[in-house]
N, CA, C and O atoms as a GROMACS GRO file, in nm:
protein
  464
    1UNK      N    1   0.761   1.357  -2.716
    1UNK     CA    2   0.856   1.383  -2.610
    1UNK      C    3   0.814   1.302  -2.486
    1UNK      O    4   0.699   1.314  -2.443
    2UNK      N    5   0.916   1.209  -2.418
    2UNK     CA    6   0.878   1.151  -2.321
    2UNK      C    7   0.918   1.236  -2.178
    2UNK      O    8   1.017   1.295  -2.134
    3UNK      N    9   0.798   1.209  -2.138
    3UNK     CA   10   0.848   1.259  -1.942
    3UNK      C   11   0.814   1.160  -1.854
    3UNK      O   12   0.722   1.079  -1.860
    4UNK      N   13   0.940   1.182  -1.734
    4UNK     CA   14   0.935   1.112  -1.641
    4UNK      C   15   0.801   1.133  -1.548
    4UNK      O   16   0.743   1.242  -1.556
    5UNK      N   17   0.753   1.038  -1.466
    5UNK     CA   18   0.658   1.016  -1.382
    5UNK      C   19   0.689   1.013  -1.257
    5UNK      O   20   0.583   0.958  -1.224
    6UNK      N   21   0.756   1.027  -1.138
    6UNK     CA   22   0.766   0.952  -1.026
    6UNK      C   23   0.669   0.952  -0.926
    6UNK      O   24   0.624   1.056  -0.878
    7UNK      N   25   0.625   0.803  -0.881
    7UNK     CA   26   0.576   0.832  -0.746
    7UNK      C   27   0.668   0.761  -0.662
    7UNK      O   28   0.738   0.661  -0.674
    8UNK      N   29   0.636   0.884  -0.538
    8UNK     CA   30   0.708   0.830  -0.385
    8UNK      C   31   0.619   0.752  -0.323
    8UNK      O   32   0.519   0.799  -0.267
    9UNK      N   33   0.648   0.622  -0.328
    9UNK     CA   34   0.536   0.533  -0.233
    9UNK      C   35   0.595   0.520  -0.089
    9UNK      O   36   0.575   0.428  -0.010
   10UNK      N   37   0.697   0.664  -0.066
   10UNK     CA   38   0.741   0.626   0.069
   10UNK      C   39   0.677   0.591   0.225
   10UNK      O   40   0.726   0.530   0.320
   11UNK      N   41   0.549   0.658   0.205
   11UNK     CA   42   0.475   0.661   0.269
   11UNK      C   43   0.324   0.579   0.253
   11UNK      O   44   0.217   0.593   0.313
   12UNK      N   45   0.358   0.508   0.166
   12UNK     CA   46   0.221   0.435   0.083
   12UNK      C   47   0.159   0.331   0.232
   12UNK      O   48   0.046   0.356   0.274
   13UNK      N   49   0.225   0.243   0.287
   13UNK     CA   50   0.188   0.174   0.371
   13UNK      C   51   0.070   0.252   0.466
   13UNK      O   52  -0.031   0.194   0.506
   14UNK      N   53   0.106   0.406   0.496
   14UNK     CA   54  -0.012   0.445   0.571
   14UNK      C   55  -0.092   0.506   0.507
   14UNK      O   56  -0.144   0.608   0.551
   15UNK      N   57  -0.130   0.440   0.348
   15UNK     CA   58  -0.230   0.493   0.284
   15UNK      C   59  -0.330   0.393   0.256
   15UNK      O   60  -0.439   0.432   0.212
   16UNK      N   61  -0.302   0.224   0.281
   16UNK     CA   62  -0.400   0.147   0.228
   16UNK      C   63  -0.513   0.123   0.328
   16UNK      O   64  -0.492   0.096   0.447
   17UNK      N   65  -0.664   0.137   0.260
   17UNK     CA   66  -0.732   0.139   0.294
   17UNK      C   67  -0.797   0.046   0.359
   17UNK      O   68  -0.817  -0.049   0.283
   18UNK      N   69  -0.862   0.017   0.518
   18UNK     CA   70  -0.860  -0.158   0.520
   18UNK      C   71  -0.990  -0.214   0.504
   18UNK      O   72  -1.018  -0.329   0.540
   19UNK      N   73  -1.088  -0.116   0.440
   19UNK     CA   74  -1.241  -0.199   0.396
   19UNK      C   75  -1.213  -0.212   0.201
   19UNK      O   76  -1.290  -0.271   0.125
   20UNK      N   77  -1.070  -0.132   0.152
   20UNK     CA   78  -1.098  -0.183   0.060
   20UNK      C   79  -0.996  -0.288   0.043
   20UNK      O   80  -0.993  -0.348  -0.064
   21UNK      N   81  -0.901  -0.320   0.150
   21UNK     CA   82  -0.817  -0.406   0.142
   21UNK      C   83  -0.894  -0.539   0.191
   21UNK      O   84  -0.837  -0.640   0.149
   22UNK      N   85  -0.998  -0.562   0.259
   22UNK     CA   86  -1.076  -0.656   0.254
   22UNK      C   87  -1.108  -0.708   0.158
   22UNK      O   88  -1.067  -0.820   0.129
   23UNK      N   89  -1.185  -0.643   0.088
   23UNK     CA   90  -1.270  -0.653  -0.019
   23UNK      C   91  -1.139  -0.730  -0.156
   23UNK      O   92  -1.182  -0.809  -0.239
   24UNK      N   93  -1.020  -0.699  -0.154
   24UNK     CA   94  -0.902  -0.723  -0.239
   24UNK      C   95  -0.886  -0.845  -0.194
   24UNK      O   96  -0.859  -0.939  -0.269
   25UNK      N   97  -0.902  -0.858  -0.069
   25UNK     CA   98  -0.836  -1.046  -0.016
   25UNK      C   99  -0.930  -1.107  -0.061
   25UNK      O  100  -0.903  -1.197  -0.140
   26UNK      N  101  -1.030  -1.089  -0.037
   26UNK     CA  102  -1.152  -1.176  -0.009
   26UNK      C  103  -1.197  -1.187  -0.201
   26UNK      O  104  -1.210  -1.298  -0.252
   27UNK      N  105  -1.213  -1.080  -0.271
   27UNK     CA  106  -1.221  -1.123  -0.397
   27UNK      C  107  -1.142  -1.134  -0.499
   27UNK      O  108  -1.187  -1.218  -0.577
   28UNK      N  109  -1.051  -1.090  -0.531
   28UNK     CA  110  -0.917  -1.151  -0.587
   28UNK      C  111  -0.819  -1.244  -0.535
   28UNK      O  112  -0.738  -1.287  -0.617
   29UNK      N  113  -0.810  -1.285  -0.405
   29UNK     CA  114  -0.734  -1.366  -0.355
   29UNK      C  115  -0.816  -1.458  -0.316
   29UNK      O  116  -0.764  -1.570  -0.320
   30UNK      N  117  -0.925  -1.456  -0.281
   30UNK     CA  118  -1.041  -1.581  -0.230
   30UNK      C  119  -0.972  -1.624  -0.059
   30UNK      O  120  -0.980  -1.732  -0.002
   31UNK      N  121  -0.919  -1.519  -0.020
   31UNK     CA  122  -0.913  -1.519   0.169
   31UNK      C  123  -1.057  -1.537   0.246
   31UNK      O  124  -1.121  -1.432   0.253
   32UNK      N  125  -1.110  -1.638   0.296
   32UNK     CA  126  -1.236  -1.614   0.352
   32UNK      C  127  -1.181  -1.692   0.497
   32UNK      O  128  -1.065  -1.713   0.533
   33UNK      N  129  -1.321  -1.727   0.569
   33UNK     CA  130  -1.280  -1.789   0.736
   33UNK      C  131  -1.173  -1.731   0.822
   33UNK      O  132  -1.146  -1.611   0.835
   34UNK      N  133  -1.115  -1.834   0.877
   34UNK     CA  134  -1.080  -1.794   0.965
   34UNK      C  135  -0.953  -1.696   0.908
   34UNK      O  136  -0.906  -1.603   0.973
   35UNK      N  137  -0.914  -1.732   0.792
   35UNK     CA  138  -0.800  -1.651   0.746
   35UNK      C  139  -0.800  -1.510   0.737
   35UNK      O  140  -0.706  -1.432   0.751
   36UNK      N  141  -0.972  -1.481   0.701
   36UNK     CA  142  -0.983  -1.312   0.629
   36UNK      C  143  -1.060  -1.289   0.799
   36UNK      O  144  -1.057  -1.178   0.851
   37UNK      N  145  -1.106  -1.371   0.848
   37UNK     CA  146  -1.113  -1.309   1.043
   37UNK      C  147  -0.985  -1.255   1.078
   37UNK      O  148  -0.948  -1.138   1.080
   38UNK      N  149  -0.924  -1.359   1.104
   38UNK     CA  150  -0.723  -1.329   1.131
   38UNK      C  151  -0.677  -1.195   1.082
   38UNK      O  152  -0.612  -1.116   1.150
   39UNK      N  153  -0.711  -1.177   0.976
   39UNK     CA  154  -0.644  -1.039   0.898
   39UNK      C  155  -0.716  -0.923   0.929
   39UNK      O  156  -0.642  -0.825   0.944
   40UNK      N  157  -0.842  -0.900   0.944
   40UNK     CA  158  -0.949  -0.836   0.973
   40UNK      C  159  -0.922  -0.799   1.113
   40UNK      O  160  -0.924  -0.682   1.149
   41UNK      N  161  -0.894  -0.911   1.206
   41UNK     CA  162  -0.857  -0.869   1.342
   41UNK      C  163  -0.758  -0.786   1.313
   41UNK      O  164  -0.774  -0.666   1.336
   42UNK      N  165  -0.661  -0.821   1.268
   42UNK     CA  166  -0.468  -0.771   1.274
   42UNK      C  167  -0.498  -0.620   1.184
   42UNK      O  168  -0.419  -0.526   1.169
   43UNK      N  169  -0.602  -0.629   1.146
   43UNK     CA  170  -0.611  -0.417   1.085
   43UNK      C  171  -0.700  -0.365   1.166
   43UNK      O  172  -0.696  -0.243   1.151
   44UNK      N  173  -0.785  -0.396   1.252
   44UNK     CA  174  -0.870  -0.322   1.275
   44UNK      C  175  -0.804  -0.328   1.452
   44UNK      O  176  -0.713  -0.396   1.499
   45UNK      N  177  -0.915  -0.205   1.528
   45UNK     CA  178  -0.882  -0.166   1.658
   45UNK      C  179  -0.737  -0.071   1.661
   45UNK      O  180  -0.685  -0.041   1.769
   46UNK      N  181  -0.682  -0.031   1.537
   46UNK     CA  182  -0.569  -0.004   1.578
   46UNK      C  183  -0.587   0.144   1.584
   46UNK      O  184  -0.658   0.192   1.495
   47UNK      N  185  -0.513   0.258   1.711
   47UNK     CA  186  -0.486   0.336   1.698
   47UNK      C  187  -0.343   0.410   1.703
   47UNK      O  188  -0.233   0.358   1.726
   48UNK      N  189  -0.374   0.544   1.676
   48UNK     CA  190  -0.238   0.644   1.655
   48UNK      C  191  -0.297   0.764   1.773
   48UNK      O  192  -0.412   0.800   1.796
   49UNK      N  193  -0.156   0.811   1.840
   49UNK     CA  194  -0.152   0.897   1.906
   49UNK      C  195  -0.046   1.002   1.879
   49UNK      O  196   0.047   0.961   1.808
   50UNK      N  197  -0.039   1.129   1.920
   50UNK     CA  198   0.098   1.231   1.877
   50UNK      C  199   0.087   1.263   2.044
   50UNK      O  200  -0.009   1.266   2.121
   51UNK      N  201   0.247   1.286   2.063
   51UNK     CA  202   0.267   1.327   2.160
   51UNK      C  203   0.393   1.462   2.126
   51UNK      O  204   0.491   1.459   2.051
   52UNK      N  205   0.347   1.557   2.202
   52UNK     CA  206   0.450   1.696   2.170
   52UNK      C  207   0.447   1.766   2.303
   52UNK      O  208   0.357   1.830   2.358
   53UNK      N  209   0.574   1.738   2.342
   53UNK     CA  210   0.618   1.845   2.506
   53UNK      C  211   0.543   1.802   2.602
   53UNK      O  212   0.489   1.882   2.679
   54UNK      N  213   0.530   1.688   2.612
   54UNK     CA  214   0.440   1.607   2.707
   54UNK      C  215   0.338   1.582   2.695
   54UNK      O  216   0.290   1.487   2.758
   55UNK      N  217   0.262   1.661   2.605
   55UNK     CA  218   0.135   1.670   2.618
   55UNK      C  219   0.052   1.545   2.486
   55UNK      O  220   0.093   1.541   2.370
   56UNK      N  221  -0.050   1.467   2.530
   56UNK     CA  222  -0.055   1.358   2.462
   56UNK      C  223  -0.202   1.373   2.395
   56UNK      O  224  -0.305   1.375   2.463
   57UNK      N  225  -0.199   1.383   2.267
   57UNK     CA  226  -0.333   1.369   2.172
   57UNK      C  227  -0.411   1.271   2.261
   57UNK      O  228  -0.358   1.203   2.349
   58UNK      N  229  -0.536   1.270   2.232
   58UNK     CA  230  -0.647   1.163   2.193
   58UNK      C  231  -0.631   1.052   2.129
   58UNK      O  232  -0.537   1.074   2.052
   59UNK      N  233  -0.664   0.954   2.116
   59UNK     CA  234  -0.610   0.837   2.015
   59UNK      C  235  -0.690   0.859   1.896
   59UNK      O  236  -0.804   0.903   1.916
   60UNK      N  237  -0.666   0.843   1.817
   60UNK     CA  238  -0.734   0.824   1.656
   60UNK      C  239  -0.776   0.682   1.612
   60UNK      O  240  -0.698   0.590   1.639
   61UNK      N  241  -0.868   0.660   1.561
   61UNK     CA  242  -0.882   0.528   1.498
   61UNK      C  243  -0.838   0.489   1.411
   61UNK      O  244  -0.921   0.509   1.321
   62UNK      N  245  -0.733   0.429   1.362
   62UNK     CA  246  -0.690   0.397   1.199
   62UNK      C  247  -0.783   0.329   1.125
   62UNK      O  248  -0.833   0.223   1.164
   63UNK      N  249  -0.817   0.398   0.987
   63UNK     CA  250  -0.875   0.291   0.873
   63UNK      C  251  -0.802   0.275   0.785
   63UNK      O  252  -0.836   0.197   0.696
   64UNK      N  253  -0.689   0.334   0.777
   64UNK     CA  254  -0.604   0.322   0.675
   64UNK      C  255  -0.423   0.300   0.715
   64UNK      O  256  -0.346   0.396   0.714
   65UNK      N  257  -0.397   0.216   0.735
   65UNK     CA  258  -0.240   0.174   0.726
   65UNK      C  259  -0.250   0.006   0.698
   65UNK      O  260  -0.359  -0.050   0.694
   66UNK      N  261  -0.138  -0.057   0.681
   66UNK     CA  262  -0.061  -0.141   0.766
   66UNK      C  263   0.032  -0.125   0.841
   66UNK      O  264   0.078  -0.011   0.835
   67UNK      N  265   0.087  -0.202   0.920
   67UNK     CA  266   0.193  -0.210   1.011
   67UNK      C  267   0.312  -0.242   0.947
   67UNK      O  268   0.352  -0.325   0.867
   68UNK      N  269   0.357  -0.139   1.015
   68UNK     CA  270   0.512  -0.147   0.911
   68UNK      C  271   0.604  -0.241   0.965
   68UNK      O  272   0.559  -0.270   1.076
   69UNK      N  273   0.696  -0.296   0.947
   69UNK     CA  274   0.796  -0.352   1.073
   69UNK      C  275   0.748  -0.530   1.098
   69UNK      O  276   0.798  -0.610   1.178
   70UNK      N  277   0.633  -0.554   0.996
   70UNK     CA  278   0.552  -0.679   1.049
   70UNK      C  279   0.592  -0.757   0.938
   70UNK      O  280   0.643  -0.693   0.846
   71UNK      N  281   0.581  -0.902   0.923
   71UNK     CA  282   0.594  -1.007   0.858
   71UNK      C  283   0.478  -0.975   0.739
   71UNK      O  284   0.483  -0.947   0.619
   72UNK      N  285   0.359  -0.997   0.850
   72UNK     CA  286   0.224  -1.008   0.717
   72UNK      C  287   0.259  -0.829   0.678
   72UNK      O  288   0.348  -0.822   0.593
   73UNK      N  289   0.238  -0.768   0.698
   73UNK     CA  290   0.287  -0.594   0.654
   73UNK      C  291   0.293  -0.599   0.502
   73UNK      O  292   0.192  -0.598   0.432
   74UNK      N  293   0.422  -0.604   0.453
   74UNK     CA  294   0.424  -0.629   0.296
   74UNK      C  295   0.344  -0.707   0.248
   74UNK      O  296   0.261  -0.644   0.182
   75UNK      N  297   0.322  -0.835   0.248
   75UNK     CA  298   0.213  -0.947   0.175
   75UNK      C  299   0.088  -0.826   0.157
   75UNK      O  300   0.045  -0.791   0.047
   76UNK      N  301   0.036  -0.767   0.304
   76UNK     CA  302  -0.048  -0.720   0.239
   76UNK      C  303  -0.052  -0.563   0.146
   76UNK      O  304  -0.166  -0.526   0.116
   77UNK      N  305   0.018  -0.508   0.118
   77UNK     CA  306   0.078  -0.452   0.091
   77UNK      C  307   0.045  -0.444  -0.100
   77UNK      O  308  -0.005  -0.359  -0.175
   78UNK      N  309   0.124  -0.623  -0.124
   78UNK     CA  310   0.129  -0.616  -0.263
   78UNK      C  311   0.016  -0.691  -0.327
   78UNK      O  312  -0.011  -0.691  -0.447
   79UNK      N  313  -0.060  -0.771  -0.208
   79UNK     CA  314  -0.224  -0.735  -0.271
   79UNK      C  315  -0.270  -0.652  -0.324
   79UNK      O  316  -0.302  -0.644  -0.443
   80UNK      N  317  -0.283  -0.543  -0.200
   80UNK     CA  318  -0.332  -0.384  -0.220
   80UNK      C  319  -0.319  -0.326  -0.400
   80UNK      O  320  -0.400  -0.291  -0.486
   81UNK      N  321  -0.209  -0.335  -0.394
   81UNK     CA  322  -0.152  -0.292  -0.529
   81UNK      C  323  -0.124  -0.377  -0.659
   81UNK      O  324  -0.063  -0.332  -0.756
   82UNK      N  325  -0.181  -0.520  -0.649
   82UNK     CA  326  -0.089  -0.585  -0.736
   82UNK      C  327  -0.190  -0.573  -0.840
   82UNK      O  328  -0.195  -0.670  -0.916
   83UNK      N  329  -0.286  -0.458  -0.868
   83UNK     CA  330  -0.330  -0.440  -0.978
   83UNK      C  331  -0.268  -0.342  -1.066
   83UNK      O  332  -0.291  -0.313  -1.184
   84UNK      N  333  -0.171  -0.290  -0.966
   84UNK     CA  334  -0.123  -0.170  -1.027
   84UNK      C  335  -0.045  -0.155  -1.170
   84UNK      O  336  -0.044  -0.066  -1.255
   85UNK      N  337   0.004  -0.254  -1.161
   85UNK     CA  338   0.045  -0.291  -1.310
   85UNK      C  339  -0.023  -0.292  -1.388
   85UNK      O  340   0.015  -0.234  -1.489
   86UNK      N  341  -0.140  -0.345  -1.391
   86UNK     CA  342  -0.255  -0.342  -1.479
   86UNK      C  343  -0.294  -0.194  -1.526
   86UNK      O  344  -0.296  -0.161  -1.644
   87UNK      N  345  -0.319  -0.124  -1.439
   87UNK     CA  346  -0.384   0.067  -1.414
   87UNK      C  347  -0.289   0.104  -1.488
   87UNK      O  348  -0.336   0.136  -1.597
   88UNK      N  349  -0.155   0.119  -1.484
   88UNK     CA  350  -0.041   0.142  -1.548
   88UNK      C  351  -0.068   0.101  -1.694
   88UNK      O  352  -0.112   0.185  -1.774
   89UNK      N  353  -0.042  -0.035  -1.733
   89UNK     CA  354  -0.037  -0.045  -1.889
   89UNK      C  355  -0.163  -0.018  -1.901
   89UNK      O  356  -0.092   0.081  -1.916
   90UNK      N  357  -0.277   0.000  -1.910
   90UNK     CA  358  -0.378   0.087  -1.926
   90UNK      C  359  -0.359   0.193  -1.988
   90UNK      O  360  -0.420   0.218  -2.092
   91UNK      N  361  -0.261   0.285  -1.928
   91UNK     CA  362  -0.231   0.402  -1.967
   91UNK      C  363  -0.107   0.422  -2.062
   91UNK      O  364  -0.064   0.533  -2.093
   92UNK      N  365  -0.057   0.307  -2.103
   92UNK     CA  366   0.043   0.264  -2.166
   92UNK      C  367   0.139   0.366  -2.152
   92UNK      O  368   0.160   0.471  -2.214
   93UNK      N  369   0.223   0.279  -2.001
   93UNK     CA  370   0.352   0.362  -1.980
   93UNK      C  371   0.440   0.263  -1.951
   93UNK      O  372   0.386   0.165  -1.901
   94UNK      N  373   0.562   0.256  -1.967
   94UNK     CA  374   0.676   0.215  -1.898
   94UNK      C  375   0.682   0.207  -1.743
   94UNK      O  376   0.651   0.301  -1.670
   95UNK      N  377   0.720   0.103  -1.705
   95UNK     CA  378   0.696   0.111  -1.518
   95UNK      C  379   0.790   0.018  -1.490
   95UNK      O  380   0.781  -0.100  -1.521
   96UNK      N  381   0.902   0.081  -1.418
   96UNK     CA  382   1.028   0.009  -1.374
   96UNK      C  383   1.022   0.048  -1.199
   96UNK      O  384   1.040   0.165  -1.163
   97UNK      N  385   1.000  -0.044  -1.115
   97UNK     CA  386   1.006  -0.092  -1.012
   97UNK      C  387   1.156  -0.075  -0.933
   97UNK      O  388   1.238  -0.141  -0.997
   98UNK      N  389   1.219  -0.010  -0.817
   98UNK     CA  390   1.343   0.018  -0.785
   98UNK      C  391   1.283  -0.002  -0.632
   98UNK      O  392   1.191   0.063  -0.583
   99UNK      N  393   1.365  -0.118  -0.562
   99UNK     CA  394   1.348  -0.163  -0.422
   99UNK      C  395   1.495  -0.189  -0.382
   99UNK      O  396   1.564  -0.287  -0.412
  100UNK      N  397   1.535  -0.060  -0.292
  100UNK     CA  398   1.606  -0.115  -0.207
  100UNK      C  399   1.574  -0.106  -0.063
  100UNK      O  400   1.524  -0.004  -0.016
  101UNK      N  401   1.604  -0.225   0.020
  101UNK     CA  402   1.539  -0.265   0.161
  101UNK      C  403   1.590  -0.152   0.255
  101UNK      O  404   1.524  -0.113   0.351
  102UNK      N  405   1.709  -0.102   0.221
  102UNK     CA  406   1.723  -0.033   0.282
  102UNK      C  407   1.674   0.202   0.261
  102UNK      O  408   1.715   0.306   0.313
  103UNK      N  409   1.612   0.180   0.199
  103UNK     CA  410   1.544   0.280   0.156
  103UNK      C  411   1.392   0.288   0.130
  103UNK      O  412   1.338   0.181   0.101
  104UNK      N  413   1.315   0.402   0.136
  104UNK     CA  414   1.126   0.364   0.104
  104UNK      C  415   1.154   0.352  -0.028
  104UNK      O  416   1.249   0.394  -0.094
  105UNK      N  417   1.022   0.264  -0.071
  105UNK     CA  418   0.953   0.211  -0.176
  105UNK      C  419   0.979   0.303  -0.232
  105UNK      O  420   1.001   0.410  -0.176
  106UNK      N  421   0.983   0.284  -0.373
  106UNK     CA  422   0.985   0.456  -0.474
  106UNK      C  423   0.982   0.318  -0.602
  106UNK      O  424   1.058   0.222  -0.614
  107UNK      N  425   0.871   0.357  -0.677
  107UNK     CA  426   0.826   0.334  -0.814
  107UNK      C  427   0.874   0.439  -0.867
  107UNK      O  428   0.885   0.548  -0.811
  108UNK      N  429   0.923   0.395  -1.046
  108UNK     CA  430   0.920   0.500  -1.099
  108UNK      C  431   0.865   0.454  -1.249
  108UNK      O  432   0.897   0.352  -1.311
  109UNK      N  433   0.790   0.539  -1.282
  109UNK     CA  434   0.712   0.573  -1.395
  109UNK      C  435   0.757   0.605  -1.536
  109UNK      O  436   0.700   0.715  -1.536
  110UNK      N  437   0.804   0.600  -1.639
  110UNK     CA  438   0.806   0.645  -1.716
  110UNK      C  439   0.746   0.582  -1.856
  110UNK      O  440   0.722   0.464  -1.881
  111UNK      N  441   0.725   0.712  -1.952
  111UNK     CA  442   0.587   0.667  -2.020
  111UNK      C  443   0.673   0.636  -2.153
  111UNK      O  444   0.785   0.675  -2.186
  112UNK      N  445   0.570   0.540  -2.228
  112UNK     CA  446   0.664   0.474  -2.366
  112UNK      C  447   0.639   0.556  -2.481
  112UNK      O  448   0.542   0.625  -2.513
  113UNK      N  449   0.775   0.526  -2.548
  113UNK     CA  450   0.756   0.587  -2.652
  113UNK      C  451   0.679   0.609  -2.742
  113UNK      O  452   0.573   0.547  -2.740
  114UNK      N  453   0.696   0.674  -2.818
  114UNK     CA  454   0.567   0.634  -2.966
  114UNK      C  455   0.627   0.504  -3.033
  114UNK      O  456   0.544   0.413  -3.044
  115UNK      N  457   0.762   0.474  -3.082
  115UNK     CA  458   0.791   0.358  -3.127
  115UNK      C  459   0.792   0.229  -3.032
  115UNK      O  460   0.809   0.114  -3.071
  116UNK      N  461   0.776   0.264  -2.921
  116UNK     CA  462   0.709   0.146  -2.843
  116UNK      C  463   0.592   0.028  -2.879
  116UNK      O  464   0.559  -0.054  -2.794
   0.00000   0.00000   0.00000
Protein backbone atom coordinates (compact mmCIF):
# COMPACT_ATOMS: atom_id res chain seq x y z
CA UNK A 1 0.00 0.00 0.00
CA UNK A 2 1.41 3.28 -1.01
CA UNK A 3 1.23 6.57 1.17
CA UNK A 4 1.61 9.95 0.48
CA UNK A 5 4.56 11.95 2.10
CA UNK A 6 4.30 15.72 2.11
CA UNK A 7 6.71 18.18 3.12
CA UNK A 8 5.90 21.92 3.49
CA UNK A 9 9.15 23.59 2.63
CA UNK A 10 7.15 26.74 3.14
CA UNK A 11 9.19 27.94 5.52
CA UNK A 12 12.45 26.06 4.63
CA UNK A 13 14.47 29.26 3.69
CA UNK A 14 14.55 30.11 7.52
CA UNK A 15 15.81 26.77 8.21
CA UNK A 16 19.21 26.58 6.33
CA UNK A 17 21.94 26.44 8.33
CA UNK A 18 24.90 28.91 7.47
CA UNK A 19 28.10 26.92 8.89
CA UNK A 20 26.65 24.05 7.17
CA UNK A 21 25.81 25.96 4.14
CA UNK A 22 29.45 26.94 4.01
CA UNK A 23 30.80 23.88 4.28
CA UNK A 24 28.17 22.81 0.99
CA UNK A 25 29.73 25.76 -1.16
CA UNK A 26 33.03 25.36 -0.38
CA UNK A 27 33.02 21.41 -0.78
CA UNK A 28 30.65 20.38 -3.29
CA UNK A 29 30.64 23.47 -5.24
CA UNK A 30 34.45 24.39 -4.79
CA UNK A 31 33.31 28.34 -3.79
CA UNK A 32 36.56 29.52 -2.15
CA UNK A 33 38.21 33.43 -2.06
CA UNK A 34 36.79 36.08 -2.50
CA UNK A 35 33.57 34.36 -3.66
CA UNK A 36 32.90 32.10 -0.38
CA UNK A 37 34.18 35.71 1.65
CA UNK A 38 31.26 37.51 -0.41
CA UNK A 39 28.73 34.87 0.66
CA UNK A 40 29.98 34.43 4.16
CA UNK A 41 29.68 38.21 4.53
CA UNK A 42 25.95 38.28 2.90
CA UNK A 43 24.84 35.40 5.84
CA UNK A 44 26.44 36.39 8.60
CA UNK A 45 25.83 39.67 11.06
CA UNK A 46 22.31 39.31 10.31
CA UNK A 47 19.68 39.91 12.83
CA UNK A 48 15.82 39.44 13.67
CA UNK A 49 13.77 41.49 15.92
CA UNK A 50 9.74 41.09 17.00
CA UNK A 51 8.01 43.97 17.67
CA UNK A 52 4.33 43.72 19.51
CA UNK A 53 2.30 46.98 20.76
CA UNK A 54 5.28 48.98 20.55
CA UNK A 55 7.27 47.28 22.47
CA UNK A 56 10.56 46.01 20.64
CA UNK A 57 12.53 42.59 21.38
CA UNK A 58 16.28 42.48 21.62
CA UNK A 59 17.85 41.57 18.36
CA UNK A 60 18.67 37.90 17.84
CA UNK A 61 21.54 36.68 15.90
CA UNK A 62 20.62 34.58 12.89
CA UNK A 63 22.52 31.27 12.09
CA UNK A 64 20.06 29.96 10.20
CA UNK A 65 18.09 31.62 7.18
CA UNK A 66 18.60 33.08 3.89
CA UNK A 67 17.14 36.16 2.70
CA UNK A 68 14.17 35.82 1.09
CA UNK A 69 13.25 38.46 -1.57
CA UNK A 70 17.14 38.35 -2.79
CA UNK A 71 18.68 37.34 -6.15
CA UNK A 72 21.53 35.13 -4.52
CA UNK A 73 18.49 33.80 -1.88
CA UNK A 74 17.39 30.80 -4.03
CA UNK A 75 20.91 29.83 -5.68
CA UNK A 76 21.66 29.34 -2.27
CA UNK A 77 18.95 27.68 -1.38
CA UNK A 78 19.31 24.78 -4.02
CA UNK A 79 22.83 24.13 -2.98
CA UNK A 80 21.60 23.61 0.48
CA UNK A 81 19.42 20.91 -0.78
CA UNK A 82 20.56 19.72 -4.03
CA UNK A 83 21.45 16.54 -2.32
CA UNK A 84 18.14 16.00 -1.55
CA UNK A 85 17.36 13.97 -4.30
CA UNK A 86 19.95 11.76 -3.53
CA UNK A 87 18.54 11.21 0.53
CA UNK A 88 15.28 10.58 -1.23
CA UNK A 89 16.17 7.76 -3.75
CA UNK A 90 18.06 6.32 -0.94
CA UNK A 91 14.96 5.61 0.54
CA UNK A 92 13.50 4.66 -2.68
CA UNK A 93 10.56 6.95 -3.07
CA UNK A 94 8.92 8.79 -5.76
CA UNK A 95 9.63 12.67 -5.49
CA UNK A 96 7.70 15.04 -7.69
CA UNK A 97 8.70 18.63 -7.21
CA UNK A 98 5.50 21.34 -7.55
CA UNK A 99 6.78 25.18 -7.84
CA UNK A 100 4.58 27.73 -8.25
CA UNK A 101 6.24 31.38 -7.88
CA UNK A 102 3.46 32.47 -6.75
CA UNK A 103 2.91 30.19 -3.74
CA UNK A 104 5.70 28.53 -0.92
CA UNK A 105 7.82 25.79 -2.00
CA UNK A 106 5.90 22.52 -1.21
CA UNK A 107 7.68 19.19 -2.32
CA UNK A 108 5.76 16.35 -2.46
CA UNK A 109 6.79 12.90 -1.65
CA UNK A 110 5.41 9.92 -2.62
CA UNK A 111 6.82 6.48 -2.17
CA UNK A 112 7.16 3.79 -5.16
CA UNK A 113 5.57 1.05 -5.69
CA UNK A 114 6.59 -2.47 -5.25
CA UNK A 115 6.38 -2.89 -9.12
CA UNK A 116 8.49 0.07 -9.42
Amino acid sequence: MDSPVLLDLSAAFDTVDHELLQNIMSSRFGLSGRVEQRLQSYLSGRTQTVSINNQQSMANTLTCDVPQGSVVGPALFVMYTEDLGESINAFKVFWLTIVNYSLPLLRVVLPMSAAD
